[in-house]
C-alpha atoms as an extended CHARMM CRD file, in Angstrom:
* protein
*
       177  EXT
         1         1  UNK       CA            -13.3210000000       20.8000000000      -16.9850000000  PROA      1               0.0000000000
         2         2  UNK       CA            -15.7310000000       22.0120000000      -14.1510000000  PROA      2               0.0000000000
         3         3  UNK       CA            -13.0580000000       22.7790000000      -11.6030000000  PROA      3               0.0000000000
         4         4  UNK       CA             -9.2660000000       24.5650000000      -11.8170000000  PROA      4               0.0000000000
         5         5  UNK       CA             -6.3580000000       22.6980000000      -11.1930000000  PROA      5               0.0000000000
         6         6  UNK       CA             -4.8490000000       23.2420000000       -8.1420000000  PROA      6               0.0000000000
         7         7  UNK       CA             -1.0170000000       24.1630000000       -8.5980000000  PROA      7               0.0000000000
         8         8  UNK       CA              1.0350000000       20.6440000000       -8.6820000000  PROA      8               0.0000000000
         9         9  UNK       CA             -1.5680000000       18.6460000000       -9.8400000000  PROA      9               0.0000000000
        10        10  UNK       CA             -1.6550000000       16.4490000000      -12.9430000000  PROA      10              0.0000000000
        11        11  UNK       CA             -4.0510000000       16.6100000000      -15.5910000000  PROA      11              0.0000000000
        12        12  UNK       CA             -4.3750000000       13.9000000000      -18.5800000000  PROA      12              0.0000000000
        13        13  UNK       CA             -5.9700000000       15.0880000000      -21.8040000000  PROA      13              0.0000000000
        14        14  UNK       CA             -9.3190000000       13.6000000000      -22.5660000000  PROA      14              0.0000000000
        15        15  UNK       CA             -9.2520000000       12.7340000000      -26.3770000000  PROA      15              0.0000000000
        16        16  UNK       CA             -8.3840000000        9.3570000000      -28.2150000000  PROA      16              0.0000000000
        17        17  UNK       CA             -5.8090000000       11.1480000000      -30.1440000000  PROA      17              0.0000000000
        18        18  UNK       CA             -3.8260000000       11.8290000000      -26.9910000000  PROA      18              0.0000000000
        19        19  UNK       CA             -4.5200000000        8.9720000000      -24.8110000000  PROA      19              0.0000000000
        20        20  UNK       CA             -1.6600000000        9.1200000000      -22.1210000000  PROA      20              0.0000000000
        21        21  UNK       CA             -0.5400000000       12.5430000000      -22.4630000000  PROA      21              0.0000000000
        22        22  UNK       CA             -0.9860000000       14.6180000000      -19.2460000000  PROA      22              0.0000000000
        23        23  UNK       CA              0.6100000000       18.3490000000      -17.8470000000  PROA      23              0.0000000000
        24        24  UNK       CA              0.6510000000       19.7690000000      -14.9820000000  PROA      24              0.0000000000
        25        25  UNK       CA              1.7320000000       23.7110000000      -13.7830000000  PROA      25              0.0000000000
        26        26  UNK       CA              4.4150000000       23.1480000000      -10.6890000000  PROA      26              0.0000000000
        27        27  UNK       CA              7.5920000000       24.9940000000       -8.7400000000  PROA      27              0.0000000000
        28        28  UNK       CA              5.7080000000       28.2190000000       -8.6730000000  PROA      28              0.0000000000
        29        29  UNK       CA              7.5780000000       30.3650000000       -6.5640000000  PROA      29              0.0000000000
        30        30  UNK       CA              9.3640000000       33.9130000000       -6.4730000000  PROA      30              0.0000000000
        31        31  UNK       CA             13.0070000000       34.1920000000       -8.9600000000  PROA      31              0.0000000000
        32        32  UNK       CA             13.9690000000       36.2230000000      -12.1640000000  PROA      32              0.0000000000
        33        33  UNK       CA             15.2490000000       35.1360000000      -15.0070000000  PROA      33              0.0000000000
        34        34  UNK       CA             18.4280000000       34.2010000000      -15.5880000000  PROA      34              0.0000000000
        35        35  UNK       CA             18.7320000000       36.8030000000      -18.3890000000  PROA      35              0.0000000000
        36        36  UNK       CA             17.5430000000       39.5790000000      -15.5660000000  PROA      36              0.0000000000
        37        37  UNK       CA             14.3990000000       41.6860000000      -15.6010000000  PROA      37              0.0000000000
        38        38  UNK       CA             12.8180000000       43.1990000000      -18.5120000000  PROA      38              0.0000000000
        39        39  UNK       CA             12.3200000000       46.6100000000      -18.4750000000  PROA      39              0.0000000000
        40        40  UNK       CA              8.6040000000       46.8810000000      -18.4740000000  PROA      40              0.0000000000
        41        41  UNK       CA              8.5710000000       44.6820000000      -15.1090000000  PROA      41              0.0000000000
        42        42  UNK       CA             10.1640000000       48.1730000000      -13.1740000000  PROA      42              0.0000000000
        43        43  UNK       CA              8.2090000000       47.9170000000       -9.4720000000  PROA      43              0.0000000000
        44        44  UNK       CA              6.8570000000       44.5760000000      -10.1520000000  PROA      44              0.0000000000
        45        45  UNK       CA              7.5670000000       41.1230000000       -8.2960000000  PROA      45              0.0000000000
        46        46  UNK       CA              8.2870000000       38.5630000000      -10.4630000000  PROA      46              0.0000000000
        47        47  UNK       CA              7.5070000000       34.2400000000       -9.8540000000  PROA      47              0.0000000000
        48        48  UNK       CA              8.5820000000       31.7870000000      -12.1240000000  PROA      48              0.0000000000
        49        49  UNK       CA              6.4060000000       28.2140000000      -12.8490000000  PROA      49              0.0000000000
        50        50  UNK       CA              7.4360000000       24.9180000000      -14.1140000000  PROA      50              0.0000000000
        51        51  UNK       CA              5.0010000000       23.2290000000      -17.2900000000  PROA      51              0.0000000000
        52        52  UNK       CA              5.8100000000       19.5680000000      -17.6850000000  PROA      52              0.0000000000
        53        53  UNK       CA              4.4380000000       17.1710000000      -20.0460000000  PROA      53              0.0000000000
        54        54  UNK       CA              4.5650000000       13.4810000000      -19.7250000000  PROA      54              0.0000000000
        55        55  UNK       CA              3.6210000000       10.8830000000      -22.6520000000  PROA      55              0.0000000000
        56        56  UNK       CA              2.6350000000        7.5350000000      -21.3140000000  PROA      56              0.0000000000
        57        57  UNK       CA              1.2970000000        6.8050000000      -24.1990000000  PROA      57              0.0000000000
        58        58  UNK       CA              2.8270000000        4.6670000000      -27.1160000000  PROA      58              0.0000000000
        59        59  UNK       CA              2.9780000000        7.1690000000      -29.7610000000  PROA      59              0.0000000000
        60        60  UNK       CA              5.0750000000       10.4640000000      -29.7370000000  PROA      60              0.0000000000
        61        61  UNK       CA              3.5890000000       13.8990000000      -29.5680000000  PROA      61              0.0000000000
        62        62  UNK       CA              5.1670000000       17.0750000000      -31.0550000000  PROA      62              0.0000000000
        63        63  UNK       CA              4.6990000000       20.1270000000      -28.3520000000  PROA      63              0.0000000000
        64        64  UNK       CA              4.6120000000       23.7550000000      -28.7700000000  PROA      64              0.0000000000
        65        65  UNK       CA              4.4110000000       26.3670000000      -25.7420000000  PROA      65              0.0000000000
        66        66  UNK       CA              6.2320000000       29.4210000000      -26.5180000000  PROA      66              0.0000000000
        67        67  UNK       CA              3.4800000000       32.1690000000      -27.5740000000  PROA      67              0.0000000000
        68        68  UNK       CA              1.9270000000       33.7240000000      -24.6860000000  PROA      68              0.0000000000
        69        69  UNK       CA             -1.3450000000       34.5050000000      -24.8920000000  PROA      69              0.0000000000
        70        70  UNK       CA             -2.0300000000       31.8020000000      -27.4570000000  PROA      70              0.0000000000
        71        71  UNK       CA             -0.1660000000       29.4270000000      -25.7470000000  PROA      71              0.0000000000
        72        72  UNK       CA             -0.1560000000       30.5770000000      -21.9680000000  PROA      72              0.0000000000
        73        73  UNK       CA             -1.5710000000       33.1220000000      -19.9270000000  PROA      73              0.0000000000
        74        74  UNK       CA             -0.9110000000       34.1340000000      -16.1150000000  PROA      74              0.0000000000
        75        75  UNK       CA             -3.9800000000       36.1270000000      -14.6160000000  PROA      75              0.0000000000
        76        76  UNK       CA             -3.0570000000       37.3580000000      -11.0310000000  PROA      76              0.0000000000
        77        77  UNK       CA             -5.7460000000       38.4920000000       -7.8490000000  PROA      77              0.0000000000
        78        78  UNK       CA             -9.0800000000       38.2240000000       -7.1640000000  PROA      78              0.0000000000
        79        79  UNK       CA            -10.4320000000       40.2150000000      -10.4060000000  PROA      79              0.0000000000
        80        80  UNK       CA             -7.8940000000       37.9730000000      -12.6140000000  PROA      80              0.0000000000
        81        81  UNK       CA             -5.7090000000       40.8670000000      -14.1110000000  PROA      81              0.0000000000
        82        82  UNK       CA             -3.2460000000       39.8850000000      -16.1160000000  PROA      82              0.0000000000
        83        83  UNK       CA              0.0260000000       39.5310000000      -15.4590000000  PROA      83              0.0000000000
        84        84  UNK       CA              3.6540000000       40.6610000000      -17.2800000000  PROA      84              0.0000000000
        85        85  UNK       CA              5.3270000000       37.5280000000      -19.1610000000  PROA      85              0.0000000000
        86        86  UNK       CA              8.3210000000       37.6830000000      -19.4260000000  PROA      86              0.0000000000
        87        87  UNK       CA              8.9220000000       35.7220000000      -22.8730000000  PROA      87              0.0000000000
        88        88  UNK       CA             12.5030000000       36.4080000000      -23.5640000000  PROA      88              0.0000000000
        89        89  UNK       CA             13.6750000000       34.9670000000      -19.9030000000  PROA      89              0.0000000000
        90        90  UNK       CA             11.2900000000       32.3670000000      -20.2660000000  PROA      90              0.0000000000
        91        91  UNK       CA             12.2900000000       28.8980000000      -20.9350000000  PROA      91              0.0000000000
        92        92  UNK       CA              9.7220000000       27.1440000000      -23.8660000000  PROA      92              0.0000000000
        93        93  UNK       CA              9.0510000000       24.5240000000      -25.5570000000  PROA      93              0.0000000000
        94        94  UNK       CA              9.2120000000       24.7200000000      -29.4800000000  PROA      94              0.0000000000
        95        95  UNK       CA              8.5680000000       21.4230000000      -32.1460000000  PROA      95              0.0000000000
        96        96  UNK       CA              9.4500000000       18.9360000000      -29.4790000000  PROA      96              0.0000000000
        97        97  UNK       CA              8.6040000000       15.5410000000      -30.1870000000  PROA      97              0.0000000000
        98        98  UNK       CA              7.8490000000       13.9800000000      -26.8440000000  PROA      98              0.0000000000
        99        99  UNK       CA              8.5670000000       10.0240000000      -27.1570000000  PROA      99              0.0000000000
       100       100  UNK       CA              6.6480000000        7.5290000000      -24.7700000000  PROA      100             0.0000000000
       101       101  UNK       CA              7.6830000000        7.3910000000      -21.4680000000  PROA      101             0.0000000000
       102       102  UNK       CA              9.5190000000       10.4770000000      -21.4210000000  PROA      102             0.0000000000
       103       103  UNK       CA              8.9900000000       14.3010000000      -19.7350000000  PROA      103             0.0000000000
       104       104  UNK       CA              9.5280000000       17.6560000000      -21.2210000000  PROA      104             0.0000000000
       105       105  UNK       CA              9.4300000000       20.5220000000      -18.9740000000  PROA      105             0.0000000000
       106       106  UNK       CA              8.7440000000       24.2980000000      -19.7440000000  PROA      106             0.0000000000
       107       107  UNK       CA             10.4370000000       27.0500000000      -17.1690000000  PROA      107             0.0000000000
       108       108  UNK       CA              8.0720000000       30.7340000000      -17.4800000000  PROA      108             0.0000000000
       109       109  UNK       CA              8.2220000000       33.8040000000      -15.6420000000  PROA      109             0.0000000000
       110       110  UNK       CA              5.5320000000       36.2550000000      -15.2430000000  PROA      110             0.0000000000
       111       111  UNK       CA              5.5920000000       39.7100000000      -13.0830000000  PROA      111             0.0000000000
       112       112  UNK       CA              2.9080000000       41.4040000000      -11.3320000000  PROA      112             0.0000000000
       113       113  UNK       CA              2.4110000000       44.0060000000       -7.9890000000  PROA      113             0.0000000000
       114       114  UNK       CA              3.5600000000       41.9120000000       -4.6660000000  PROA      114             0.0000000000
       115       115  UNK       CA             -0.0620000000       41.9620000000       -3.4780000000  PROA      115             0.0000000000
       116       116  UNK       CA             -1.8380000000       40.3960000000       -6.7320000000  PROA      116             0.0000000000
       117       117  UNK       CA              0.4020000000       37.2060000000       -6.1470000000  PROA      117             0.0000000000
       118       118  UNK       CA             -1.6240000000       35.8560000000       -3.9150000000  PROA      118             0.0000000000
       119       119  UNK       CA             -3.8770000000       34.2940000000       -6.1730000000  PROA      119             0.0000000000
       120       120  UNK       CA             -2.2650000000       33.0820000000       -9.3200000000  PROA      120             0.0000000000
       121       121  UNK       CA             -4.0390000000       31.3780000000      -12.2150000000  PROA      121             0.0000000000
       122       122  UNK       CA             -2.3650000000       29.6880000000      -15.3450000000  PROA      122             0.0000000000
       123       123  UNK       CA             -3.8750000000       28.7950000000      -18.2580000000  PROA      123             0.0000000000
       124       124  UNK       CA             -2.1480000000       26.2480000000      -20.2170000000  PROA      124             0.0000000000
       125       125  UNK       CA             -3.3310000000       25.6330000000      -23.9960000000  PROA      125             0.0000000000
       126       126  UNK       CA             -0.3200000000       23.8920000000      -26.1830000000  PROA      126             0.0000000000
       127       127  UNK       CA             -0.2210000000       23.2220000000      -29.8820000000  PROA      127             0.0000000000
       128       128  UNK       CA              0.2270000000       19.6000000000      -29.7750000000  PROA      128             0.0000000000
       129       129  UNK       CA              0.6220000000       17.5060000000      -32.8990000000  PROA      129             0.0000000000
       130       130  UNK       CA              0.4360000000       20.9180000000      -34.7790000000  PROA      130             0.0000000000
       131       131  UNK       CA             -3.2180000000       21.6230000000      -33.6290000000  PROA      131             0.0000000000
       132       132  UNK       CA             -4.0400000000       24.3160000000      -30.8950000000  PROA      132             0.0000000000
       133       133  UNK       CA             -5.3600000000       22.4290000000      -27.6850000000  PROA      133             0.0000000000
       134       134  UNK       CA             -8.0780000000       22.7590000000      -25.3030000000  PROA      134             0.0000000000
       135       135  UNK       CA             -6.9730000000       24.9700000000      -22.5380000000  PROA      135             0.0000000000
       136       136  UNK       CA             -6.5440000000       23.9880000000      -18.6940000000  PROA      136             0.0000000000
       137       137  UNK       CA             -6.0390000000       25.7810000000      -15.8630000000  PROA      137             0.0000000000
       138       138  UNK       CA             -4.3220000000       26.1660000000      -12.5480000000  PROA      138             0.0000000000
       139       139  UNK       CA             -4.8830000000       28.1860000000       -9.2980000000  PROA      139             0.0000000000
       140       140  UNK       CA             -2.3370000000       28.5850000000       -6.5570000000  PROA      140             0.0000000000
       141       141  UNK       CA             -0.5060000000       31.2840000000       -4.8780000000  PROA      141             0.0000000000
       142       142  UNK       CA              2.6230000000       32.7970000000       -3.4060000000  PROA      142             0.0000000000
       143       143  UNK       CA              2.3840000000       31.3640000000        0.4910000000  PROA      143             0.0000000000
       144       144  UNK       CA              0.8100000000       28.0020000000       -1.1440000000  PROA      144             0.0000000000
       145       145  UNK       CA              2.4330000000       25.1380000000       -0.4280000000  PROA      145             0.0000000000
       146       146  UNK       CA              2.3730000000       22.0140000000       -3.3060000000  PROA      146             0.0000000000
       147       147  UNK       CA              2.4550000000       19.1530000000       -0.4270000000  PROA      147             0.0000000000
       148       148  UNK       CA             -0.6610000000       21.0600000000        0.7970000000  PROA      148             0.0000000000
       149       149  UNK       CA             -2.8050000000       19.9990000000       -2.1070000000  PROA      149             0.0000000000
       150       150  UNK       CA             -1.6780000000       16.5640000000       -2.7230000000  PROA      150             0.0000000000
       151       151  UNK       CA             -3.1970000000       13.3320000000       -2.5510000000  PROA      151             0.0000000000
       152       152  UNK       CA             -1.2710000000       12.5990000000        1.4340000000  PROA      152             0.0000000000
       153       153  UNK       CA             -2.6370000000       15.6280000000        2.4280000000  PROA      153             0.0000000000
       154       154  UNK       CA             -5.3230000000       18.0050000000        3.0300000000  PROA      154             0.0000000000
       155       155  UNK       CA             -5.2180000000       21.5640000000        1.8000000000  PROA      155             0.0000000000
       156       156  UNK       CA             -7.1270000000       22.7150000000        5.0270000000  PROA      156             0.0000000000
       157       157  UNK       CA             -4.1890000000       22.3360000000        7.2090000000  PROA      157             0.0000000000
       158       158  UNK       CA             -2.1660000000       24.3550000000        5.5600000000  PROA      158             0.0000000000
       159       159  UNK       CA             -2.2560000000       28.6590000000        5.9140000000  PROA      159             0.0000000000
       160       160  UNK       CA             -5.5070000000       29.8950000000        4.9060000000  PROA      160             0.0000000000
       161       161  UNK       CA             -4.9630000000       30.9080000000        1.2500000000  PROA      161             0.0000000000
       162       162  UNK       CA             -6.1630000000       29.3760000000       -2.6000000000  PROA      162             0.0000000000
       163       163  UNK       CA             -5.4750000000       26.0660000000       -1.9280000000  PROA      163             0.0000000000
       164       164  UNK       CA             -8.0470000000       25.9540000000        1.0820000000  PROA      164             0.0000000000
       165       165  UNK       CA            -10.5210000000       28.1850000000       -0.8320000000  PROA      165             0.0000000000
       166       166  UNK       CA            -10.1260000000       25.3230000000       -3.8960000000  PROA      166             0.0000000000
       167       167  UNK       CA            -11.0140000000       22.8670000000       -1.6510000000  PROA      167             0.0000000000
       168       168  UNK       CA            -13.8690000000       24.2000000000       -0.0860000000  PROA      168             0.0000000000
       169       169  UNK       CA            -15.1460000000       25.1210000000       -3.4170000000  PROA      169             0.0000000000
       170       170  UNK       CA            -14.4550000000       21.3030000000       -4.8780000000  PROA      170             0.0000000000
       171       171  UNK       CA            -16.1510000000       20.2250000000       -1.3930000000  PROA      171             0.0000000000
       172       172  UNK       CA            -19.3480000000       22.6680000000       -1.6400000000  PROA      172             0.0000000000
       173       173  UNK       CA            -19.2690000000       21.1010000000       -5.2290000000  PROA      173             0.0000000000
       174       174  UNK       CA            -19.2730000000       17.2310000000       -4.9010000000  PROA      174             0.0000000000
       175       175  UNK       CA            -22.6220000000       17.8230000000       -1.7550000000  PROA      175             0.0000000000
       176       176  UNK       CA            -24.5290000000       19.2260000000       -4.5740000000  PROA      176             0.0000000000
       177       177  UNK       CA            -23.6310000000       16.5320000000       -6.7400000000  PROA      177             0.0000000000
């Protein structure tokens, strides 16, 4: 991968093995967890993301993503600190054998200062099929709008923010190309 994600897009896994399998990091927003706020988030702001995995493949796959950092990591502002995750309100996904042509969605929750949300960055690196998984990642924000970054679209008209710095970036990219 030579660019991030951007927050809501797909991404299909480039191997044989898992031909048709593809993830993407959506629904990032602000919201606690149902279970209410761990202790060791005290005077932070916490945002909650959506991890789904489709199979359009023909053979199932068995998906873990519960262990944070081995399985996910949240990195917040412009020097990529990392971020509280909150693993006991999360929502994971353990031994799940994903059939064709269905979806399997993880819910996580992650704290940081107000200020640091701006910039957001998810690394996502399942076991899948019992074998640890090459790690992707995705960039968005608080103040980022999805529709901004998809295909109908153009990131540029939405607020200045990560999704317009992305697409510069990916533009400044494909000139030199």
């Amino acid at each position: 991968m030579d660019v991030p994600n951007v927050v809501g897009d797909w991404q299909e896994y480039q191997s044989d093995e898992l031909a048709g399998l593809r993830v993407r990091v959506h629904g990032l927003k602000r919201a606690t967890p149902k279970r209410g706020r761990d202790e060791d988030a005290k005077g932070l702001t916490y945002i909650a993301f959506d991890v789904t995995f489709e199979n359009r493949g023909s053979e199932f796959v068995t998906i873990d993503l519960h262990d944070h950092p081995w399985h996910f990591d949240v990195r917040v502002g412009r020097d990529g600190h990392g971020a509280f995750v909150d693993e006991y309100g999360s929502v994971v996904i353990r031994d799940f054998n994903l059939y064709p042509q269905r979806r399997v969605t993880a819910t996580l929750y992650a704290a940081a200062p107000v200020a640091k949300l701006k910039q957001v960055d998810v690394q996502v690196s399942p076991r899948l099929d019992g074998e640890p998984s090459f790690g992707y990642v995705w960039v968005g924000g608080l103040g980022v709008h999805e529709a901004s970054t998809r295909a109908g679209a153009r990131a540029s008209t939405a607020k200045a923010g990560v999704a317009s710095e992305v697409e510069r970036f990916l533009q400044d990219n494909a000139q030199g190309e």
